[in-house]
Residue, then its C-alpha position, 0 to 999 in steps of 0.5 A: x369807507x374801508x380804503x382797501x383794494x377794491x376802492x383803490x380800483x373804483x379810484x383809479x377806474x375814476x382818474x383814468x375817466x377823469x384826469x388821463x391825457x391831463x397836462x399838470x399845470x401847477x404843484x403845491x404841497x400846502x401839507x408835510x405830507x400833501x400834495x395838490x396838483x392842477x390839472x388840465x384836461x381834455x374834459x375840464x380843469x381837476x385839483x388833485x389831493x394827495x395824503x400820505x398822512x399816516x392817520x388818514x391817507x387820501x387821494x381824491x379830486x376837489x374843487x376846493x383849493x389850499x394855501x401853499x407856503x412861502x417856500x415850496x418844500x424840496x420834494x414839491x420844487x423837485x416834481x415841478x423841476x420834473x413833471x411841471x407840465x407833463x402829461x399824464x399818460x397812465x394810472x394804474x394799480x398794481x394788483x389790488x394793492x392799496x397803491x396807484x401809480x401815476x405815469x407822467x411823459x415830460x420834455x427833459x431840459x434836452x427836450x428829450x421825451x421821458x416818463x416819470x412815476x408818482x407813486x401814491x402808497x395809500x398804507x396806513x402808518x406806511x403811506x408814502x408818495x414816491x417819485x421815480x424815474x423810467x428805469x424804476x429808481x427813486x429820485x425822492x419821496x414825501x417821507x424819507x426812510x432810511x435803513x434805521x426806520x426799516x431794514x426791509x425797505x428803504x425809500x431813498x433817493x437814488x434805490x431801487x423801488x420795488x413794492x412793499x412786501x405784502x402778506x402772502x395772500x391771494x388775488x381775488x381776481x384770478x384764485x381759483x374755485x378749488x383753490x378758494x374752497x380749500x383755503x377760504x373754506x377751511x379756515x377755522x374762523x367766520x367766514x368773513x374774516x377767512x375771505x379778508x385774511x385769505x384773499x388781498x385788496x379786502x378789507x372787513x367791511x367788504x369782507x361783510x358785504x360780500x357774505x351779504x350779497x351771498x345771502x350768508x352770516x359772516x358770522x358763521x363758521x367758515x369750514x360748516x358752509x356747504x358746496x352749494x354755499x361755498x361755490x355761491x359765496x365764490x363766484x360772488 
């Protein structure tokens, strides 16, 4: 299954069933790049897996668990400094981007009530589990990335975090009919492919299937369909 945008949401829609109002009770990082946290909810106890791996990037809930190393790696020790009991209060998705964001409420060591954000970037080669503070500022991250790896945005403690600066695309979700006869309709490619290059959070396999479900050949030109189909292929 294609990890995009709109499986990014059926995630989240299912942690938010699942694992919302959930106290974190244990934080391991077995892998590098891995994260799994136990979580305690009101409707059951839920592990947590984590990847930013940048091959196969995941997030999904298991049963099974995972031998974590002698020494817990820094960024586990600095999440269990953290968020080790928090609440988890919010999952959210900006957009329909490939990005879920964690929002924990915990006791600082005043016993003052803060929010913390553990952000998972679910992007290829670009993934990333990031962990900032309530004003947006990045206290660490699974992978580090200074100025050297990318001149456009650096993922450093103490940055700023700002999402990733994606293709200008449009959002599926509130384009509108004209906009999307115009532009969708109009590229001088199949179908299929102008609805992925054109509209965020799809992938090709979604892409296809939308075509499917509209009774169209992805394969045909975008620019010879119809009204009737353009408006059809739209509001599926």
């Amino acid at each position: 299954m294609a990890l995009d945008g709109i499986t990014v949401a059926a995630l989240t829609a299912e942690l938010n069933q699942t694992i919302l109002n959930g106290r974190i009770s244990k934080i391991a990082q077995p892998e590098a790049d891995e994260l799994l946290l136990t979580i305690k909810a009101p409707s059951g106890q839920y592990r947590l897996s984590l990847s930013a791996s940048a091959s196969l990037p995941y997030i999904y809930l298991t049963t099974q668990n995972k031998v974590s190393p002698m020494t817990a790696p820094n960024f586990c020790m600095v999440l269990r400094k953290h968020i080790a009991n928090g609440r988890i209060i919010a999952i959210s998705q900006p957009g329909l981007e490939r990005i879920i964001r964690i929002t924990v409420e915990h006791l600082d060591e005043m016993g003052d009530l803060k929010k913390k954000n553990l952000i998972i970037e679910l992007m290829g080669k670009y993934s990333n589990i990031i962990f900032c503070d309530e004003n947006e500022r990045i206290i660490d991250s699974i992978k580090r990335v200074p100025s050297q790896m990318s001149s456009v945005r650096e993922v450093l403690p103490g940055r700023d975090y700002f999402l990733p600066q994606t293709q200008e695309k449009y959002d599926p979700l509130t384009i509108a009919e004209k906009d999307f006869r115009n532009v969708v309709c109009k590229k001088p490619c199949n179908i299929a492919k102008a609805i992925y290059t054109t509209l965020t959070g799809i992938s090709p396999l979604i892409a296809e299937e939308i075509c499917y479900r509209a009774s169209i050949d992805g394969n045909d030109a975008a620019q010879s369909l119809d009204e009737n189909a353009s408006v059809h292929l739209y509001h599926t």
